[in-house]
N, C-alpha and C positions, 0 to 999 in steps of 0.2 A: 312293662309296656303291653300294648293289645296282642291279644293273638295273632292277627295282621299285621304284615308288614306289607304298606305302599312302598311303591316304586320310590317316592319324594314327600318329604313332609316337614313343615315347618317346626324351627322349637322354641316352645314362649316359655321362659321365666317368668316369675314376681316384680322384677327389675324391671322386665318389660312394660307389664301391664301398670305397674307404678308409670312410670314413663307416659305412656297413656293418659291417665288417668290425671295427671298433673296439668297435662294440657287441655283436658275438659274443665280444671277448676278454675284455669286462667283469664289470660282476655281475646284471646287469638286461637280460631279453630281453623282458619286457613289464611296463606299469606303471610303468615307470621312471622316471629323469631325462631321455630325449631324450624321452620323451614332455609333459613336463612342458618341457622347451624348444621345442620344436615347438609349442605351444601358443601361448608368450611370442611366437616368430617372426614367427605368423601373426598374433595381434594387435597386433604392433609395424607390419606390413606393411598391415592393415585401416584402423590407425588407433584402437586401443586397446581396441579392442571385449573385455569376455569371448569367451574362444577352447575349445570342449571338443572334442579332437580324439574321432575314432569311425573302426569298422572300415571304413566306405566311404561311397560318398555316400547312400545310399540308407536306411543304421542314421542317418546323419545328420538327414534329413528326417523317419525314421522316430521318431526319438527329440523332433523337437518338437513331432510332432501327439500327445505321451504329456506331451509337459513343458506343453503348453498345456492338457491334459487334454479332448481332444476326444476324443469317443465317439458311441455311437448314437443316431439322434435331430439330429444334428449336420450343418451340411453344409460344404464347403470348395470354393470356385472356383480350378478347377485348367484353365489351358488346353489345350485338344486338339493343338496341338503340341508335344510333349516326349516325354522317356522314360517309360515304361510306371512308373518308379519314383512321379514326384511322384502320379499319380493312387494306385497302389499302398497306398503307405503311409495315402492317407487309409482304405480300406477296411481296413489293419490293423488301424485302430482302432474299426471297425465304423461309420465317419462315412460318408455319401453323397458323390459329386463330382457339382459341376456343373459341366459342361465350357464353356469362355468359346470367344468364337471368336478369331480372329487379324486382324494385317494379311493381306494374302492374296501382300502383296511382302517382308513381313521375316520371317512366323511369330509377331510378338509379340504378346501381349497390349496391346492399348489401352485409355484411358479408357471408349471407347465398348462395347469388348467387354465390359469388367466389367460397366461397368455394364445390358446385356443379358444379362449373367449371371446380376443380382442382380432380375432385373424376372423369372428362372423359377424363384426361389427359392421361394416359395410358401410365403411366411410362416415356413417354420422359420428355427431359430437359422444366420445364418452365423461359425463360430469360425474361418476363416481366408481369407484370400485370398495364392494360391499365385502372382507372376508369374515367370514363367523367363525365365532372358536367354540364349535360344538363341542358340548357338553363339560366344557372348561378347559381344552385340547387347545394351545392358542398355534392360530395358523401362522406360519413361518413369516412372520413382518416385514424383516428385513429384506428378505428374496423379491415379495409383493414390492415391498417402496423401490425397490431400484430397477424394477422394469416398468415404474410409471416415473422416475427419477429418469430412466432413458429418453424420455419423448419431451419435442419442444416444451419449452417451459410453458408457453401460452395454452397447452392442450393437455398439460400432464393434469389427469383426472385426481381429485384429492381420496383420498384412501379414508373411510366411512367405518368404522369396526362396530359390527354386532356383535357387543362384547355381552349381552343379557345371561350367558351363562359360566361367566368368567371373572367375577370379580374375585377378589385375592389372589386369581395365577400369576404366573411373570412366565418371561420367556428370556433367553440367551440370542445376545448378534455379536459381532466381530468388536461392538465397542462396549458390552459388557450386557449385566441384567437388567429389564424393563419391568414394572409391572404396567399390567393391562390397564387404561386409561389415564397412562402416561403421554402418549398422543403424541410419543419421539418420533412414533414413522405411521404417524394419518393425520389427518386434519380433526377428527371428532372419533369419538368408540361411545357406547351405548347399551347402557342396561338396565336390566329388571329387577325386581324384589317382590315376585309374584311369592306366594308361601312355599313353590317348592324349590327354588331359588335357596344359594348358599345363604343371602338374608334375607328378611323379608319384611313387607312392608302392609301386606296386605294385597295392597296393590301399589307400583310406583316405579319409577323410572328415573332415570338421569342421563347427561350427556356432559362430558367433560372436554376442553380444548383448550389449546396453548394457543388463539388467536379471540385476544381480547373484542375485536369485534362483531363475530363470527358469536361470541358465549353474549354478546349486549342483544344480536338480532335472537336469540333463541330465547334468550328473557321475552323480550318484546312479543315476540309471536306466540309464547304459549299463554297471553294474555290480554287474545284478541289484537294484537298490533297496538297497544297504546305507548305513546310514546310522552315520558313524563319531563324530556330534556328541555328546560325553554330555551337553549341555544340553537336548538333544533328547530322550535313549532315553524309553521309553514302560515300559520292565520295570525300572524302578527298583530290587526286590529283586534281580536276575538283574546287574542293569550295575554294581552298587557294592557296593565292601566297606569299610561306615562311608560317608566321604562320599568317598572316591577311586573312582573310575572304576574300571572291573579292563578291562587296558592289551588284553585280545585282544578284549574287547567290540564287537559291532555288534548292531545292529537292520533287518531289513526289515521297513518300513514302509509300501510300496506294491510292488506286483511292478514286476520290471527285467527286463534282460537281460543278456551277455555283447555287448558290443557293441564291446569294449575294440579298442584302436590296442596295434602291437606296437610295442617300442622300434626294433627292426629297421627298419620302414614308416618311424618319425618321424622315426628318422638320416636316411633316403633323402629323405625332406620338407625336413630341416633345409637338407641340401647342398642340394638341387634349390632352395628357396627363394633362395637367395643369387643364383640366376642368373635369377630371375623378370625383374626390368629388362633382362634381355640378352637371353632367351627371348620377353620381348614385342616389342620392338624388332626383332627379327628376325623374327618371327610378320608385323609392320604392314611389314614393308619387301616381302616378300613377297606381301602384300595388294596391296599400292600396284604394286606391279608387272600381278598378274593384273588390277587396275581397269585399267589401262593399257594393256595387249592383248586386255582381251574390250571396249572402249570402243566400237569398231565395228563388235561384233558384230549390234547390235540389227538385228530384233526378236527373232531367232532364241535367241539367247544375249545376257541383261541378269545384270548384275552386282546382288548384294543388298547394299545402302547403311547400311540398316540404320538406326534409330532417329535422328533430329535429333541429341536433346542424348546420344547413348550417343559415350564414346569406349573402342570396345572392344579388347580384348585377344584377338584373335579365336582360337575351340577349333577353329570351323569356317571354312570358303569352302565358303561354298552359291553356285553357279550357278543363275539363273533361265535353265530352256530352256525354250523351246515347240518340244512332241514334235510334236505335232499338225502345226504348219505345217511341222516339218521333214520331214515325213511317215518318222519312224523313231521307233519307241519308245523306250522307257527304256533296257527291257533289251538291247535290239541296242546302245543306243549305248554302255552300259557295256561290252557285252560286245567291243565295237570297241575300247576304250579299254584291260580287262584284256589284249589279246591283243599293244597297245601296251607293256606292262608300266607300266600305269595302273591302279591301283588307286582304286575310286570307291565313295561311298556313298550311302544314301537318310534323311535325320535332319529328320524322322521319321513315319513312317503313323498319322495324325489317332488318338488314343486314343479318341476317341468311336466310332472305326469296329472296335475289336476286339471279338472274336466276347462274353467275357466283358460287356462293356460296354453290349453292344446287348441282353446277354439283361436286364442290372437295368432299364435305362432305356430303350429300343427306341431306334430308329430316330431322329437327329436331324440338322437340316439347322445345317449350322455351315460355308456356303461359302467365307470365308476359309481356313479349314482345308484345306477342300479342291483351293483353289484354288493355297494355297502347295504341297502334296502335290504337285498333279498338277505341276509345273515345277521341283521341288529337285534338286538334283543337286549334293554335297561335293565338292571336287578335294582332291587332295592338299594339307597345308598342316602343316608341320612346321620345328623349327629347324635340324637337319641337311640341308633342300634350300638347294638355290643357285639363284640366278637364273635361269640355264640350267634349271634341272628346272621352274619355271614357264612358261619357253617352250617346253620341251617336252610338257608338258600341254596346254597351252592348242592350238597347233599340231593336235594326235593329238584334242583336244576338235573346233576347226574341222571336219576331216576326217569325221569321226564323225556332225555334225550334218547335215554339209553347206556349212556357212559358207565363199563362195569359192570351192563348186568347180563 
């Protein structure tokens, strides 16, 4: 492989580009049949959930704060470490976010953070609760579903999972093992197939749920609102001729969007999915490795463990440094590590602290957040590295810090 090693990188087969390529000779480049199997796939591999795949992760999240019908007036507990998307999409829909805080060692969301989330709510309605399973660490479900499982039933918020860097993890509760967009304790979970993503698609998303009509509205809206039911239509003179249907007939009935998955993306999903068990297994062998050589690093460089019952399928390796005691910043230390041909990243600068964010809401203290921020640091972590490329990261990391020398 290159002299560089990124942070994240996609890996394409023959298999794949076949895959590809079979759906350029076809009849269907979007809308199709692979999209319509790419679907089957991902909820064969969920564990039977409703599956409605979408253009990325972000139309994916976007499309169920529209299918849950949340608007303004409305508010959604989104945690301050994640991608700019989950907070995002709640202001799509004109809903406020209250930003939760984290552990300050995993990034997740806890019991405890919600529920200080839900104590500066300040009486409005909460329509969802967002937790993310950073870097494929899945947030404690169980704990979350049963402190929105305490509140009247008319006002229990449904539980929303930005699952975009979790697909193949599971996690452990009192009634056995989950995998992630199994939807046992939410209403929907949601993810991506960006290229640095365990699969990838390109670009692409999906949304899976155990409430059949909840996965009919999410079809419908990432397709503009058309509604092709004629037991449904609403213009009865317009939709029939006598009592048949007339066969080009649709209705919109609520606005949608263009949110569509190409057949292209879902072929490259389809293949790519088939190697998810050999993608994760090779993902965790790699993990177990860098626990292994940064074990003695403390206190300089600690490894991030990551939730009790999560067993994840890791997107990421977050390294815990402390810059401070190394006496070398961030940025020196990546830039020590790019110059190694080490590619590193930062996932992610607290959302409560961007400039947008601070002008709705000012100024908030959420030191978990801050605390995970100031020590994260990605290593490379992909299924084309080999062992060797982890001890040479970890090595070019030592050096960098300091550790040993």
């Amino acid at each position: 492989m290159a002299d560089f090693l990124p942070y994240g990188c996609q890996m394409i087969d023959e298999d794949d580009i076949a895959a590809v390529c079979d759906v350029l000779r076809g009849d269907f480049l979007t809308s199709g049949p692979a999209v319509v199997g790419f679907e089957a796939a991902l909820s064969n591999a969920f564990g039977d959930p409703e599956v409605v795949a979408s253009a990325n992760g972000t139309t994916a999240l976007h499309l169920s704060m529209l299918a849950l019908g949340i608007g303004p007036g409305d508010v959604c507990i989104v945690p301050s470490v994640t991608f700019l998307a989950t907070a995002n999409v709640v202001r799509y829909v004109g809903a406020d976010v209250i930003f939760s805080d984290v552990c300050p060692d995993t990034g997740i969301m806890r019991a405890q953070d919600l529920e200080g989330a839900l104590a500066r709510v300040g009486g409005r309605p909460v329509r969802a609760v967002m937790p993310v399973h950073l870097g494929g660490h899945v947030a404690p479900m169980e704990q979350l579903a049963d402190i929105v499982a305490a509140w009247p039933q008319d006002k229990a918020p449904p539980i929303v999972e930005d699952a975009c860097h979790a697909i193949g993890s599971r996690y452990t509760t009192s009634e056995g093992t989950f995998t992630v967009g199994d939807c046992r304790h939410s209403a929907m979970a949601n993810f991506s197939f960006h290229p640095v993503k365990t699969i990838a698609c390109g670009e692409g998303g999906a949304t899976s749920t155990r409430d059949p009509e909840l996965a009919k509205t999410l079809a419908e809206l990432r397709s503009h609102g058309m509604v092709r039911d004629a037991g449904r239509f609403q213009n009865r003179d317009l939709a029939f001729d006598g009592e048949t249907a007339n066969p080009w007939f649709y209705e919109m009935q609520a606005i949608g969007y263009n949110f569509r998955i190409t057949d292209m993306q879902a072929a490259l999903g389809i293949s790519q999915l088939k190697k998810l068990p050999a993608f994760v297994a090779r993902r965790q062998a790699l993990v177990a490795r860098y626990h292994e050589l940064l074990q003695d690093c403390g206190p300089l460089i600690r490894t991030n463990a990551g939730a009790p019952d999560s067993l994840p399928a890791q997107h990421l390796y977050a390294a815990r440094i402390d810059f401070g005691a190394a006496g070398r910043s961030r940025r020196e230390v990546m830039e020590v590590m790019r110059e190694a041909g080490i590619g590193t990243q930062v996932h992610y600068i607290p959302v409560h602290t961007q400039p947008y964010f601070r002008a709705l809401y000012g100024d908030q203290s959420l030191p978990g957040a801050n605390t995970f921020y100031a020590r994260t640091l990605s290593l490379p972590l992909f299924p084309a590295m080999e062992p060797d490329d982890v001890d040479r990261v970890v090595d070019a990391l030592k050096k960098a810090v300091g550790v040993n020398s």
